[in-house]
FIDO-613169 format. One record per atom (N, C-alpha, C, CB): x, y, z; residue number from 0; atom name. Coordinates in steps of 0.02 Angstrom, whole numbers, plus 50000, padded with zeros to 5 digits. Glycine has a CB too. Layout:
BEGIN
ATOM       u       v       w   dopa   doti
ATOM       X       Y       Z    NUM     CA
...
//
This chain:
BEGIN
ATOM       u       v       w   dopa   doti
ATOM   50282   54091   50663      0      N
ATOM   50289   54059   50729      0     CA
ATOM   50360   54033   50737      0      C
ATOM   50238   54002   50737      0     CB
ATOM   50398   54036   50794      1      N
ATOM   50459   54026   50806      1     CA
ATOM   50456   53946   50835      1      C
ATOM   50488   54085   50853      1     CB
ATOM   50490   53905   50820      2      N
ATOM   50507   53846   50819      2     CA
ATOM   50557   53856   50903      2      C
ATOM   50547   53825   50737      2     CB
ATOM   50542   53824   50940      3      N
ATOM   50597   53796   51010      3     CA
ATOM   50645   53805   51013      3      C
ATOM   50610   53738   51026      3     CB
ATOM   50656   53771   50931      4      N
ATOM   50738   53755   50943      4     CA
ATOM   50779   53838   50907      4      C
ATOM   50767   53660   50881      4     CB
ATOM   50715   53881   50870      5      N
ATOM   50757   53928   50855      5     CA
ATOM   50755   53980   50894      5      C
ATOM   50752   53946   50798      5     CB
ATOM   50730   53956   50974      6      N
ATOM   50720   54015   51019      6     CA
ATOM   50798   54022   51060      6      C
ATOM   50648   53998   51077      6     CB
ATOM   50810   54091   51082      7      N
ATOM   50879   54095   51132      7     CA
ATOM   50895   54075   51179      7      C
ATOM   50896   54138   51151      7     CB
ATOM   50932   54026   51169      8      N
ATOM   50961   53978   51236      8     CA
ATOM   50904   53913   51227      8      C
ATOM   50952   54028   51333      8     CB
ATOM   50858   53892   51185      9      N
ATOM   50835   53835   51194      9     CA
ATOM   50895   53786   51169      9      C
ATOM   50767   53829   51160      9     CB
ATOM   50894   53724   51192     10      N
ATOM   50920   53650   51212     10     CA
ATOM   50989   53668   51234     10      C
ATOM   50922   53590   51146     10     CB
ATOM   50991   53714   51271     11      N
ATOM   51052   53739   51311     11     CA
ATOM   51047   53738   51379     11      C
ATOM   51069   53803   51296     11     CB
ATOM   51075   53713   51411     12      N
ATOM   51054   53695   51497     12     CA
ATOM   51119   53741   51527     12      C
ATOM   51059   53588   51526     12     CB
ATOM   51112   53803   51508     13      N
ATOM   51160   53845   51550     13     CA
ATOM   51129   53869   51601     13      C
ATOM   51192   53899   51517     13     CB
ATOM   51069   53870   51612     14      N
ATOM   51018   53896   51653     14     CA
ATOM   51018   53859   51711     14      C
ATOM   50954   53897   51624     14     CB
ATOM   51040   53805   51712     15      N
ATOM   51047   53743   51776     15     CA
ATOM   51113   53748   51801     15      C
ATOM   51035   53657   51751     15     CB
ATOM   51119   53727   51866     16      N
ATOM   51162   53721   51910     16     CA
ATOM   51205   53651   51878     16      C
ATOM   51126   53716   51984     16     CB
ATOM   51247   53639   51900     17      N
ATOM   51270   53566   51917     17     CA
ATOM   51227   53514   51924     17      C
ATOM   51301   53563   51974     17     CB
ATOM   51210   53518   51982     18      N
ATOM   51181   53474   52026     18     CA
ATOM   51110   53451   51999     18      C
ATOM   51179   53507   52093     18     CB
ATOM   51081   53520   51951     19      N
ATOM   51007   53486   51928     19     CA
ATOM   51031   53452   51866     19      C
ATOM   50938   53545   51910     19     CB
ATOM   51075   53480   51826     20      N
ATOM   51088   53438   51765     20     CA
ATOM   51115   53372   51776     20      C
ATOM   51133   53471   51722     20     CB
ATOM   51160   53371   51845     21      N
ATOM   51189   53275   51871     21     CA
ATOM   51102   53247   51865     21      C
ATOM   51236   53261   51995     21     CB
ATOM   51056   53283   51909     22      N
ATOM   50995   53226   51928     22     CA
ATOM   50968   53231   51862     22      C
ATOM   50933   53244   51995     22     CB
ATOM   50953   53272   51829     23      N
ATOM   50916   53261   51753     23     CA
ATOM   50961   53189   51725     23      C
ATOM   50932   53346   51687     23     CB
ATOM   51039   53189   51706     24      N
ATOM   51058   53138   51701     24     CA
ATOM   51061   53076   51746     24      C
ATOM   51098   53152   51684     24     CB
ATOM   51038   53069   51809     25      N
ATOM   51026   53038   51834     25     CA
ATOM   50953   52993   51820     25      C
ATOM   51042   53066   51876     25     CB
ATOM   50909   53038   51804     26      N
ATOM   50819   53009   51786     26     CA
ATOM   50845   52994   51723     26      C
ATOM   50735   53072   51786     26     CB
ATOM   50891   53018   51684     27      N
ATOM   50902   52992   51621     27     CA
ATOM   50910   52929   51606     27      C
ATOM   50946   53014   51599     27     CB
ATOM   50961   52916   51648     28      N
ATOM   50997   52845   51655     28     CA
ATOM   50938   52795   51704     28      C
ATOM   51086   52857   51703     28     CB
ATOM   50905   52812   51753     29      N
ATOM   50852   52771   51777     29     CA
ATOM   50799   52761   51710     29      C
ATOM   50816   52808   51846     29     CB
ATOM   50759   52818   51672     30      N
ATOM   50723   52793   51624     30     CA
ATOM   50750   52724   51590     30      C
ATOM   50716   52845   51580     30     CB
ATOM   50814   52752   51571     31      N
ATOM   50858   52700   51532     31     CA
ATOM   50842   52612   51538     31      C
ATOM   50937   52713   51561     31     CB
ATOM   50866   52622   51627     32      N
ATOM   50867   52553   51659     32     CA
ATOM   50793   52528   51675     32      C
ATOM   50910   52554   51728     32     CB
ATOM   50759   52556   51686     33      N
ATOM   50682   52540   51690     33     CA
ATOM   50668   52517   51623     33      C
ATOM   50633   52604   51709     33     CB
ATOM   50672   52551   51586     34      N
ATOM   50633   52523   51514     34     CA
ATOM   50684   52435   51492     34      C
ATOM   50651   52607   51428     34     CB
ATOM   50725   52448   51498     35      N
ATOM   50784   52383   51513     35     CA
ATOM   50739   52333   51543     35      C
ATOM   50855   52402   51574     35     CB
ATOM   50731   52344   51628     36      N
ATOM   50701   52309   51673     36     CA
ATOM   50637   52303   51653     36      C
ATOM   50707   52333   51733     36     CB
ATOM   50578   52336   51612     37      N
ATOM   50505   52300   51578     37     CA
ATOM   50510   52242   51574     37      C
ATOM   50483   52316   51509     37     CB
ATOM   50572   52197   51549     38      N
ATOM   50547   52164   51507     38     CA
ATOM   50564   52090   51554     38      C
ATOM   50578   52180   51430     38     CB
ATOM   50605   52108   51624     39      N
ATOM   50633   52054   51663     39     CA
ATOM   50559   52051   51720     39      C
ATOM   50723   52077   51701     39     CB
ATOM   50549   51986   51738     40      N
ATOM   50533   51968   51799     40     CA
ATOM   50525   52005   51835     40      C
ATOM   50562   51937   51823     40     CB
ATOM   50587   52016   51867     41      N
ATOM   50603   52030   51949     41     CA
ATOM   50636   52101   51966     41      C
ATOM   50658   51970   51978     41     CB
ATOM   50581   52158   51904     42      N
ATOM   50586   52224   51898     42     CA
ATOM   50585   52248   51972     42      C
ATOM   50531   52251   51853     42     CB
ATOM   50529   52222   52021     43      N
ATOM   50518   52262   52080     43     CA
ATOM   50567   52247   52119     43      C
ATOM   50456   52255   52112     43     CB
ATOM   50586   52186   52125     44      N
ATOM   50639   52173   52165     44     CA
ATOM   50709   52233   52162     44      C
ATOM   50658   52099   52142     44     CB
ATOM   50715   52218   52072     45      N
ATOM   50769   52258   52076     45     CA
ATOM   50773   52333   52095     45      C
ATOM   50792   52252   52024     45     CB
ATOM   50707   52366   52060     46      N
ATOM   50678   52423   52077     46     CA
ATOM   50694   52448   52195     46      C
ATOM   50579   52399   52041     46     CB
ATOM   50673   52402   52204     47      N
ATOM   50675   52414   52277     47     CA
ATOM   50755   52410   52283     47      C
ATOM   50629   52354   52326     47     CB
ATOM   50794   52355   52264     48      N
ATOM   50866   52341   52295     48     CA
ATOM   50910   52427   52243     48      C
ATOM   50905   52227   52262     48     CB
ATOM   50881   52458   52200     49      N
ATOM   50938   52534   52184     49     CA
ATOM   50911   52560   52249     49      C
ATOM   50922   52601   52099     49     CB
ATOM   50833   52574   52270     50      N
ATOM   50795   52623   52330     50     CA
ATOM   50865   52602   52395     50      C
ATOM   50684   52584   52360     50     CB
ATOM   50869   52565   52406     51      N
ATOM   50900   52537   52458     51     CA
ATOM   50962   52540   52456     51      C
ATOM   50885   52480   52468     51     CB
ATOM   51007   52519   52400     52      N
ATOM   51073   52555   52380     52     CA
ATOM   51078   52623   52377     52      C
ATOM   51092   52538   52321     52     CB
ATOM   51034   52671   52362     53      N
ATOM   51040   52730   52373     53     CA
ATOM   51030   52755   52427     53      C
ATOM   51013   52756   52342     53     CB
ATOM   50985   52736   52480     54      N
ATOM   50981   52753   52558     54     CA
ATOM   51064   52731   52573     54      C
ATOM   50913   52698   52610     54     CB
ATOM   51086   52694   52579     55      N
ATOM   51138   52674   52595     55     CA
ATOM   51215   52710   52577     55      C
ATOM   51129   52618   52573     55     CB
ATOM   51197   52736   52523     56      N
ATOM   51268   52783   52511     56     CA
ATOM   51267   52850   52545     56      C
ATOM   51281   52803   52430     56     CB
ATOM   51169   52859   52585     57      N
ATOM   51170   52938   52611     57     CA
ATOM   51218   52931   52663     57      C
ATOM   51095   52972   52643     57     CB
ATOM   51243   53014   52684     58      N
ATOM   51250   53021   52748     58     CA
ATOM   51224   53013   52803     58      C
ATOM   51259   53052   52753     58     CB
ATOM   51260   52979   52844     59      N
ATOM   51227   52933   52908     59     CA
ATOM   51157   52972   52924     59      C
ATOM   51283   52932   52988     59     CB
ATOM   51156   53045   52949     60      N
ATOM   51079   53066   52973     60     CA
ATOM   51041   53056   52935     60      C
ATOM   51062   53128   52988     60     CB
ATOM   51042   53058   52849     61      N
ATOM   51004   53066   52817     61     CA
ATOM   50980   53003   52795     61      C
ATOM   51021   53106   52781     61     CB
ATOM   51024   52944   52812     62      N
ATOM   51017   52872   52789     62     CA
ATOM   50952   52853   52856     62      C
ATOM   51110   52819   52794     62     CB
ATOM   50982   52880   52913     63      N
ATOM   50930   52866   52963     63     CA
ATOM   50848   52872   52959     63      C
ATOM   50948   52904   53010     63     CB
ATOM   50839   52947   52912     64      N
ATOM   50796   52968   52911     64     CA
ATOM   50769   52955   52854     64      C
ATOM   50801   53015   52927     64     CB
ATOM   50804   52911   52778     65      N
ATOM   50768   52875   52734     65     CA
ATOM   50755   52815   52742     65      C
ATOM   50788   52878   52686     65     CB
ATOM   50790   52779   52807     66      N
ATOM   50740   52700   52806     66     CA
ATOM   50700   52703   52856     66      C
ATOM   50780   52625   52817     66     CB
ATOM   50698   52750   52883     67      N
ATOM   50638   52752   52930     67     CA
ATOM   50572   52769   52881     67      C
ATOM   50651   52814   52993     67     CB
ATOM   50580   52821   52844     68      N
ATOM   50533   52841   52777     68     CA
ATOM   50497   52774   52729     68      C
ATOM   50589   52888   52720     68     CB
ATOM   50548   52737   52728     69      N
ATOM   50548   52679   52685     69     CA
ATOM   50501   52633   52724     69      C
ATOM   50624   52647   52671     69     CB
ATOM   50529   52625   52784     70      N
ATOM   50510   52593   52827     70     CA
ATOM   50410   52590   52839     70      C
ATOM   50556   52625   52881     70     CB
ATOM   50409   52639   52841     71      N
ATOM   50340   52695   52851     71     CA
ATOM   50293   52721   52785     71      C
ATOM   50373   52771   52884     71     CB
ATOM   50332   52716   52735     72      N
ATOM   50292   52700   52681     72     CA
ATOM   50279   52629   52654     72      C
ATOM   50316   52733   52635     72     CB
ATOM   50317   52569   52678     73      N
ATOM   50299   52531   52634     73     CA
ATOM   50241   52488   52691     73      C
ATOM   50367   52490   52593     73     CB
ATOM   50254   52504   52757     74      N
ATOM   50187   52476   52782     74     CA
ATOM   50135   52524   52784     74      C
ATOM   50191   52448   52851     74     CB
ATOM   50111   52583   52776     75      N
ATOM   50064   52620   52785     75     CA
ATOM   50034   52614   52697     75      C
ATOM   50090   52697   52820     75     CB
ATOM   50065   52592   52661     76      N
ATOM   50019   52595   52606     76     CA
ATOM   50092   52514   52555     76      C
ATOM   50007   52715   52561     76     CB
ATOM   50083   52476   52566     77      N
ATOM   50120   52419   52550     77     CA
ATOM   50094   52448   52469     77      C
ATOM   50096   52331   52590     77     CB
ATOM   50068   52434   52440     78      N
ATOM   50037   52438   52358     78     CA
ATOM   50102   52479   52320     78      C
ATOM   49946   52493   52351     78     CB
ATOM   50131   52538   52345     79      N
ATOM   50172   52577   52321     79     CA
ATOM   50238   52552   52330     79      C
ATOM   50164   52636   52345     79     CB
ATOM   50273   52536   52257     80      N
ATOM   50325   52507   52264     80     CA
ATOM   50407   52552   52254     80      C
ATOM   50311   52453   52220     80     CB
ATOM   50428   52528   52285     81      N
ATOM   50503   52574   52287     81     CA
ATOM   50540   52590   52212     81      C
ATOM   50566   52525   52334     81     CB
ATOM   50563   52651   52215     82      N
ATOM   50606   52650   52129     82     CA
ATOM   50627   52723   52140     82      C
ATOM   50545   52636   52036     82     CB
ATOM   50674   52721   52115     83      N
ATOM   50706   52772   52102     83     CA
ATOM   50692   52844   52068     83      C
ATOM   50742   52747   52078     83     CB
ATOM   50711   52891   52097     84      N
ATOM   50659   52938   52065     84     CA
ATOM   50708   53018   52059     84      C
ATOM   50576   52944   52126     84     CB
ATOM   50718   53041   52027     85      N
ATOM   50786   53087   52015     85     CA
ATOM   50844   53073   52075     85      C
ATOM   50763   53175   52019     85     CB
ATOM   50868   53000   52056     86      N
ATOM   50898   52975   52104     86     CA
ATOM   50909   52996   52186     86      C
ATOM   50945   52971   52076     86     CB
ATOM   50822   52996   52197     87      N
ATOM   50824   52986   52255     87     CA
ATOM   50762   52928   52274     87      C
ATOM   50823   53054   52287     87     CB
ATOM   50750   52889   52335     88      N
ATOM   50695   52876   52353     88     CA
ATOM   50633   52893   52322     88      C
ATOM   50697   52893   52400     88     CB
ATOM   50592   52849   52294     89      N
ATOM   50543   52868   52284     89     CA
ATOM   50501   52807   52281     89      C
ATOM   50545   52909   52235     89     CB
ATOM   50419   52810   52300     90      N
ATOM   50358   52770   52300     90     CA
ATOM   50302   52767   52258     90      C
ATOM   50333   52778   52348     90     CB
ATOM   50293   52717   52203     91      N
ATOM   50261   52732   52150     91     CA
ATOM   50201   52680   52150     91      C
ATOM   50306   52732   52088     91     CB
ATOM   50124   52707   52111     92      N
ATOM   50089   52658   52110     92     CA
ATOM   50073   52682   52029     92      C
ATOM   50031   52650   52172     92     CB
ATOM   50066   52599   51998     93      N
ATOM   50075   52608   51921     93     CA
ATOM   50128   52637   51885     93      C
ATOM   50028   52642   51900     93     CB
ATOM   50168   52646   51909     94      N
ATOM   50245   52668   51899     94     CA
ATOM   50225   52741   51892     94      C
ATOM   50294   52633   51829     94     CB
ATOM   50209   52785   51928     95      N
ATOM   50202   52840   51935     95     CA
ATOM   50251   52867   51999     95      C
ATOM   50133   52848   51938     95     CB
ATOM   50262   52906   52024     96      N
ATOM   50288   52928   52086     96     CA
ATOM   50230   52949   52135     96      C
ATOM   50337   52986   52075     96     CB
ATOM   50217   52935   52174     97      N
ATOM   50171   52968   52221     97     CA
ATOM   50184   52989   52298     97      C
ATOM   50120   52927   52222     97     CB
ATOM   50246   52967   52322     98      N
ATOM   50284   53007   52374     98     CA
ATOM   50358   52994   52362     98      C
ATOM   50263   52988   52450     98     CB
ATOM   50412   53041   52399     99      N
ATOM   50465   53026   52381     99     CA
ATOM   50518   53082   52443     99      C
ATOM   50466   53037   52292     99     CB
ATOM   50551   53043   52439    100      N
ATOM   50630   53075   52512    100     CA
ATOM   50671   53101   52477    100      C
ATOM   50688   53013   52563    100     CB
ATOM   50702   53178   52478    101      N
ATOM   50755   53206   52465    101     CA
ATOM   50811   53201   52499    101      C
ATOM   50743   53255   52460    101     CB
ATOM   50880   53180   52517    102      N
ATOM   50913   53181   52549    102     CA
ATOM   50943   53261   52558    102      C
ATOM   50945   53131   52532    102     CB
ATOM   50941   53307   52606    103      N
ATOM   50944   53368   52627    103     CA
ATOM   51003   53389   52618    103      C
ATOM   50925   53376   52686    103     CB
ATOM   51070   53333   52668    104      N
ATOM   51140   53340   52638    104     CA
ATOM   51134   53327   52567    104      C
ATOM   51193   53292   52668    104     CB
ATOM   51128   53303   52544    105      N
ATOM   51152   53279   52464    105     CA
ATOM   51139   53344   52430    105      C
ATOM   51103   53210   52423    105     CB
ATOM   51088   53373   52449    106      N
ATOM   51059   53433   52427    106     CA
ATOM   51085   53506   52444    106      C
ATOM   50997   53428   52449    106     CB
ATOM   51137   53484   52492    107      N
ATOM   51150   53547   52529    107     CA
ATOM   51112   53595   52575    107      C
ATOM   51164   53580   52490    107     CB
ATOM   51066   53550   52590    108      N
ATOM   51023   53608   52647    108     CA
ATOM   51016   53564   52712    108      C
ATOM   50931   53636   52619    108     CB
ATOM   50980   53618   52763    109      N
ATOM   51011   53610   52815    109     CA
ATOM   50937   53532   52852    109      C
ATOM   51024   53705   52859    109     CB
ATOM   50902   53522   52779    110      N
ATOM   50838   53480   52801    110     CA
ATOM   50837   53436   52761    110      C
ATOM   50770   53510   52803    110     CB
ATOM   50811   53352   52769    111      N
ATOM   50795   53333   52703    111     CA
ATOM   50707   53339   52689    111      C
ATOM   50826   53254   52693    111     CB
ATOM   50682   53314   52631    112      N
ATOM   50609   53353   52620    112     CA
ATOM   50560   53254   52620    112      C
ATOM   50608   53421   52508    112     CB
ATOM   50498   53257   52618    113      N
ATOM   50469   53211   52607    113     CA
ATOM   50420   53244   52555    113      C
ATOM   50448   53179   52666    113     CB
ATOM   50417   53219   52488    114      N
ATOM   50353   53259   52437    114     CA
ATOM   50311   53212   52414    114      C
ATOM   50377   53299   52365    114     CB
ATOM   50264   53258   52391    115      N
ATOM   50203   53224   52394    115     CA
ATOM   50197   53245   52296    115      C
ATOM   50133   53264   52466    115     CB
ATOM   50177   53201   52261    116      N
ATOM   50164   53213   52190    116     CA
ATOM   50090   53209   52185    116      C
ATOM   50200   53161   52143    116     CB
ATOM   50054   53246   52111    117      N
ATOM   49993   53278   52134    117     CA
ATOM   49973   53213   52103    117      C
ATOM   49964   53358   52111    117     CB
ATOM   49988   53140   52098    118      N
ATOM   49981   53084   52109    118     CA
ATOM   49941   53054   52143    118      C
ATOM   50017   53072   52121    118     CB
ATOM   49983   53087   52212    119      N
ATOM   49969   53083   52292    119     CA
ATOM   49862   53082   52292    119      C
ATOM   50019   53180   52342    119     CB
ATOM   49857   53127   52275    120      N
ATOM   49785   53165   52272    120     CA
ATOM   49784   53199   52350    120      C
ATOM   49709   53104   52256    120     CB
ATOM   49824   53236   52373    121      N
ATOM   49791   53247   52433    121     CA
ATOM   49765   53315   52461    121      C
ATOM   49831   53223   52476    121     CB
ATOM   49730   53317   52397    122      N
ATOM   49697   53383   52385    122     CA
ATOM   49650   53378   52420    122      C
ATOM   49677   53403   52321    122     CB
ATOM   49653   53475   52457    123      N
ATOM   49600   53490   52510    123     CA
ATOM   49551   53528   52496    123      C
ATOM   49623   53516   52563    123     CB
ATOM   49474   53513   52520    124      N
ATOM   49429   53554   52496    124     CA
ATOM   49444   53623   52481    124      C
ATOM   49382   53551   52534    124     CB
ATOM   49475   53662   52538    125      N
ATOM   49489   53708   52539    125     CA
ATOM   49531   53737   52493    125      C
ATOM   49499   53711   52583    125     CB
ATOM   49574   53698   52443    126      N
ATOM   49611   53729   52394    126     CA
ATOM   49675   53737   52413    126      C
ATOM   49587   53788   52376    126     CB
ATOM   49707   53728   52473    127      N
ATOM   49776   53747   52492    127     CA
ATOM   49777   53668   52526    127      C
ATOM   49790   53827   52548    127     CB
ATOM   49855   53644   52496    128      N
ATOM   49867   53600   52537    128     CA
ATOM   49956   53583   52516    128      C
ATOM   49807   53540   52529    128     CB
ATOM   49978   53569   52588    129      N
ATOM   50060   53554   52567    129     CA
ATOM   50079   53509   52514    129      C
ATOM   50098   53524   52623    129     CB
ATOM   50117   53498   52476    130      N
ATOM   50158   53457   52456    130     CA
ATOM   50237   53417   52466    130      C
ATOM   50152   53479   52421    130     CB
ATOM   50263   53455   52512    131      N
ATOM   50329   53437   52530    131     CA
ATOM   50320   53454   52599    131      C
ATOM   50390   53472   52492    131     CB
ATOM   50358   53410   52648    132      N
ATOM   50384   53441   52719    132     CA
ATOM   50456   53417   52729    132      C
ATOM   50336   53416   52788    132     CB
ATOM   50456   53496   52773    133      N
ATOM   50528   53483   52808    133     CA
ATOM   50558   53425   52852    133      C
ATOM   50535   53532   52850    133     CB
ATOM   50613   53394   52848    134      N
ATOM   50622   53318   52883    134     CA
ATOM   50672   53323   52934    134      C
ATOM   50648   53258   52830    134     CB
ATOM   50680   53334   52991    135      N
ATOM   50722   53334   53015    135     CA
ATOM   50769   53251   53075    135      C
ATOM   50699   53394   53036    135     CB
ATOM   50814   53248   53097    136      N
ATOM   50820   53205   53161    136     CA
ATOM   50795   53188   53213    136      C
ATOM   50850   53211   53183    136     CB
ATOM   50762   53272   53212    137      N
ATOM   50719   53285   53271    137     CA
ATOM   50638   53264   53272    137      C
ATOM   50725   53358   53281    137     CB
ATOM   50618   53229   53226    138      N
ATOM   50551   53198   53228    138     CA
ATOM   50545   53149   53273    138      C
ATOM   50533   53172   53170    138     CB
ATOM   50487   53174   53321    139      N
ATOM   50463   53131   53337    139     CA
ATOM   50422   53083   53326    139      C
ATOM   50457   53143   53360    139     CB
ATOM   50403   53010   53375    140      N
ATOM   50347   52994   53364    140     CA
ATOM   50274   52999   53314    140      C
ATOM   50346   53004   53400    140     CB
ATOM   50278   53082   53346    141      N
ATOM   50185   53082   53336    141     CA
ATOM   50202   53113   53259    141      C
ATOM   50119   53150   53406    141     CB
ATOM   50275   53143   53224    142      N
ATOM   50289   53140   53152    142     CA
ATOM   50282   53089   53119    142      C
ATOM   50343   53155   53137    142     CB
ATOM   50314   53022   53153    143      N
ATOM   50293   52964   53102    143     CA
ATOM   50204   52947   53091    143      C
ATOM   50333   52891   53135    143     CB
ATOM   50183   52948   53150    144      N
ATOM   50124   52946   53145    144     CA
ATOM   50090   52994   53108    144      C
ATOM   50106   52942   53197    144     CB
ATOM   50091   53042   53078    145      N
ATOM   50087   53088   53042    145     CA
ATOM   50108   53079   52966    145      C
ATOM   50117   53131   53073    145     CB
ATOM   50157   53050   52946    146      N
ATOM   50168   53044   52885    146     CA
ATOM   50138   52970   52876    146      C
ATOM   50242   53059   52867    146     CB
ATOM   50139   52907   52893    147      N
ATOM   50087   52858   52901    147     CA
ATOM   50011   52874   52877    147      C
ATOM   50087   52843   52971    147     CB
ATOM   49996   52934   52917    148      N
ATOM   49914   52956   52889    148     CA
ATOM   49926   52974   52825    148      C
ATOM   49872   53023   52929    148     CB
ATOM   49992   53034   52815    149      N
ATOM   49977   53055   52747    149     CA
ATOM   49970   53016   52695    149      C
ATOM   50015   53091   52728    149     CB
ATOM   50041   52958   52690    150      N
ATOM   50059   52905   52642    150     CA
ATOM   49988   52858   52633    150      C
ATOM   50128   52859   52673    150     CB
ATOM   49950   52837   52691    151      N
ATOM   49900   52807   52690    151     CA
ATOM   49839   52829   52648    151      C
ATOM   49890   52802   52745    151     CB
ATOM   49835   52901   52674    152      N
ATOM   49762   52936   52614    152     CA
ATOM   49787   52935   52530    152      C
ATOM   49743   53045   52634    152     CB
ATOM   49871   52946   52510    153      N
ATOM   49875   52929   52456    153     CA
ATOM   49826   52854   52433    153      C
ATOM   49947   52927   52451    153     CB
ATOM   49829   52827   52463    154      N
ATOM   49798   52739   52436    154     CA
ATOM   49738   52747   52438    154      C
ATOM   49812   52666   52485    154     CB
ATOM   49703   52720   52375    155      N
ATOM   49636   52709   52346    155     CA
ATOM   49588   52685   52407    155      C
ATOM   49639   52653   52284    155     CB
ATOM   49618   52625   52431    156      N
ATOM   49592   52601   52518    156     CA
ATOM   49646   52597   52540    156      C
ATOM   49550   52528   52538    156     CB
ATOM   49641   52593   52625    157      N
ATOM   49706   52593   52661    157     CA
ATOM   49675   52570   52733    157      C
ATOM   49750   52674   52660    157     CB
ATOM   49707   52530   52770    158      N
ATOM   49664   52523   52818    158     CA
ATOM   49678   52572   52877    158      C
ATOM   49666   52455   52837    158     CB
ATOM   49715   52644   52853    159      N
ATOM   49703   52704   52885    159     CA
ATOM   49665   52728   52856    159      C
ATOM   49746   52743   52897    159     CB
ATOM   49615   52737   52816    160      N
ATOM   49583   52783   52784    160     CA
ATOM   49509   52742   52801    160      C
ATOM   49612   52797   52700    160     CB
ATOM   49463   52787   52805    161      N
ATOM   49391   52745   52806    161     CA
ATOM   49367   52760   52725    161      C
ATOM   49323   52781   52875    161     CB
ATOM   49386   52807   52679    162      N
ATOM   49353   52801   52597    162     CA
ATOM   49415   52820   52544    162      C
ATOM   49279   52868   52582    162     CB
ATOM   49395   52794   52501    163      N
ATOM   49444   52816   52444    163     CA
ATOM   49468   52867   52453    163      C
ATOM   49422   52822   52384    163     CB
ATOM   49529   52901   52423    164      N
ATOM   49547   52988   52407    164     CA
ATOM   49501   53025   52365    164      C
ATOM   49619   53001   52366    164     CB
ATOM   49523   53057   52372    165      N
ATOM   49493   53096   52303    165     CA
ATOM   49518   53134   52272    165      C
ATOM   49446   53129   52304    165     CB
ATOM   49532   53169   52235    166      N
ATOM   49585   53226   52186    166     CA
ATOM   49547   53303   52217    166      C
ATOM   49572   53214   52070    166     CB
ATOM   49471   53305   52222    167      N
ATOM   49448   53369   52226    167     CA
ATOM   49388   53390   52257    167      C
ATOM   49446   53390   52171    167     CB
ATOM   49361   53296   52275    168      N
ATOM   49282   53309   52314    168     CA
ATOM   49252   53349   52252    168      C
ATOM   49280   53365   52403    168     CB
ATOM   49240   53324   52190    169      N
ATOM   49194   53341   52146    169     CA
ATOM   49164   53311   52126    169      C
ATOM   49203   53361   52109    169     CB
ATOM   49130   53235   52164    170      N
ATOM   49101   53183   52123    170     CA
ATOM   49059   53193   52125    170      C
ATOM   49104   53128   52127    170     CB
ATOM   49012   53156   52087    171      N
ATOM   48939   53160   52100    171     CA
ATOM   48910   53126   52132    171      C
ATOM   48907   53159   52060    171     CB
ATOM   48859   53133   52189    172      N
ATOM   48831   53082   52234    172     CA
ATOM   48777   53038   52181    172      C
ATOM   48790   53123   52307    172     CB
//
């Protein structure tokens, strides 16, 4: 049996771009500071004030379109707290990630994304269901109202939701 490390090209990150190896070192350095921050108080606080320093360095559209996100996740499901998440935006319950904002410029594309981690649970009977959407300037209204529902069914209760989530509708009555 061949060992990982004596396979070709394992612990070699030539296979990555730039940009994924910056954010790998980026979650690097957040693990870092999180495990740091266990042991203080006023983890969430600080946890929320990087979320917020990082909206803030986006480019203006995209800054627009992460505190509105922010905005819209932390009242549609308050329980999920802000933290950083391959240094971008992200909403965690139990320090997990369970939704999170890509900034589109930062990323180079022409959208930023809103994702959903299978956290989220927002698994559909049917077996198909999104995980990421496209974000644009151009959202309207009835979009926020729309991601509100989604962020909301993430939560165990929500006072958008009339029952728990569920991962798969396999319980037993």
């Amino acid at each position: 049996m061949t060992s990982t490390s004596e396979m070709p090209g394992a612990g070699r990150d030539a296979d990555l771009s730039e940009q994924e190896r910056a954010a790998i070192k980026q979650r690097a350095s957040e693990l870092k500071t999180q495990s740091r921050r266990a042991r203080t108080v006023n983890k969430a606080a600080a946890d929320e004030a990087d979320v917020l320093a990082k909206i803030a360095q986006m480019p203006a559209d995209d800054r627009a379109l992460a505190e509105h996100v922010h905005q819209v996740v932390t009242q549609a499901a308050p329980d999920l707290a802000p933290k950083l998440y391959y240094g971008q935006p992200g909403y965690a319950r139990g320090g997990k990630v369970v939704c999170f904002f890509r900034s589109g410029q930062m990323d180079k594309l022409r959208y930023s994304t809103l994702g959903f981690s299978p956290e989220a649970k927002l698994d559909e009977a049917a077996g198909l269901w999104p995980t990421s959407y496209a974000l644009t300037q151009e959202a309207t209204d009835e979009v926020w109202e729309q991601i509100a529902e989604l962020v909301a069914k993430t939560a165990p209760t929500s006072p958008l939701t009339t029952e728990p989530s569920s991962s798969r509708g396999d319980e037993q009555p």
